[in-house]
C-alpha positions in Angstrom: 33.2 -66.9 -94.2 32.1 -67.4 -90.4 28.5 -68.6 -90.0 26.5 -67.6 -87.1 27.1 -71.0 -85.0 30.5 -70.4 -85.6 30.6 -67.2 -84.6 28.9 -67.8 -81.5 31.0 -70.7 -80.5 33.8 -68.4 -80.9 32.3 -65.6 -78.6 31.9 -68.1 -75.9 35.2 -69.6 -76.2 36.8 -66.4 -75.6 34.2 -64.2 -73.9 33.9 -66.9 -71.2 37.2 -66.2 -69.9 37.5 -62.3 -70.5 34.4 -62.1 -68.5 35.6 -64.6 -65.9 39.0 -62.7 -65.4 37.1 -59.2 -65.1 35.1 -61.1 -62.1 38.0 -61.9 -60.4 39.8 -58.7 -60.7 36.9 -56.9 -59.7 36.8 -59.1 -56.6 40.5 -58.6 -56.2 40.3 -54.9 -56.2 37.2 -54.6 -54.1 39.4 -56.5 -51.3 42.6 -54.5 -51.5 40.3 -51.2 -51.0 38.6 -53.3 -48.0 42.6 -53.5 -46.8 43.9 -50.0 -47.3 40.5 -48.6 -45.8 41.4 -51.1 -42.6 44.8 -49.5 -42.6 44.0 -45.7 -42.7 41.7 -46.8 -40.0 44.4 -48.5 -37.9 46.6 -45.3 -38.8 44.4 -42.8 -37.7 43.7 -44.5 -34.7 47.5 -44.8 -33.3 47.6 -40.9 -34.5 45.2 -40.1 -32.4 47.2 -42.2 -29.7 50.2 -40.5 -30.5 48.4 -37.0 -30.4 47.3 -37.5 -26.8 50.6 -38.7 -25.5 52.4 -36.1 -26.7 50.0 -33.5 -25.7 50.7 -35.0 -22.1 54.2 -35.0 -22.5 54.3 -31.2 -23.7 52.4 -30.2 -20.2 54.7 -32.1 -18.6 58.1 -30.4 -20.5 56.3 -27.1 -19.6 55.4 -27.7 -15.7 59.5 -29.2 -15.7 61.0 -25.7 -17.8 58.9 -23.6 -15.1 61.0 -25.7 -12.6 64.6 -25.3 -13.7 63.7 -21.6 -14.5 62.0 -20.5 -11.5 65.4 -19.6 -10.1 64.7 -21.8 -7.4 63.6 -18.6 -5.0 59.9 -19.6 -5.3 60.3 -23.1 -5.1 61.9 -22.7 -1.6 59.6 -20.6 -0.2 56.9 -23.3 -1.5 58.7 -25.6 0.0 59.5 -23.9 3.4 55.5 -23.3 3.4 54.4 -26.7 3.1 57.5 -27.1 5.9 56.3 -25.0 8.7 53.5 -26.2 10.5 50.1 -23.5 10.1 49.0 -21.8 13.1 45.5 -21.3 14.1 43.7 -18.9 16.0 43.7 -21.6 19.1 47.0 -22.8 18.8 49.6 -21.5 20.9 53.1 -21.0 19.9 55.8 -22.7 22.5 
């Protein structure tokens, strides 16, 4: 039979290290949450990025369909306004 020094002596012989390794896992788990939190961080952030630049590239597909589907009829005449030069009431036509 084990007496009570002996049985302590054998707690701390292999309690020691069962509580030493639960430290260090603890620790080890507590970084890699640290880590993936950075990440999702870092991965919302370039979403976000992403988001806006393709929200600006959308407006700019749209304004570039109006153009090539306009028929081109409007577009001249914008253009042939911005040509000829605007008359006032004081200017006098030669």
């Amino acid at each position: 039979m084990i007496g009570p020094g002996e049985a302590i002596i054998a707690l701390i012989i292999v309690g020691l290290p069962v509580l030493f390794l639960i430290y260090i896992a603890r620790r080890f788990f507590t970084l890699r949450e640290k880590q993936l939190q950075a990440e999702v961080t870092l991965g919302a952030e370039k979403a976000a990025q992403y988001a806006a630049s393709n929200a600006e590239l959308e407006a700019r597909v749209r304004v570039l369909e109006k153009i090539v589907t306009d028929g081109g009829i409007e577009t001249a005449a914008q253009i042939e306004a911005l040509r000829s030069p605007r008359l006032t009431k004081g200017d006098r036509v030669r």
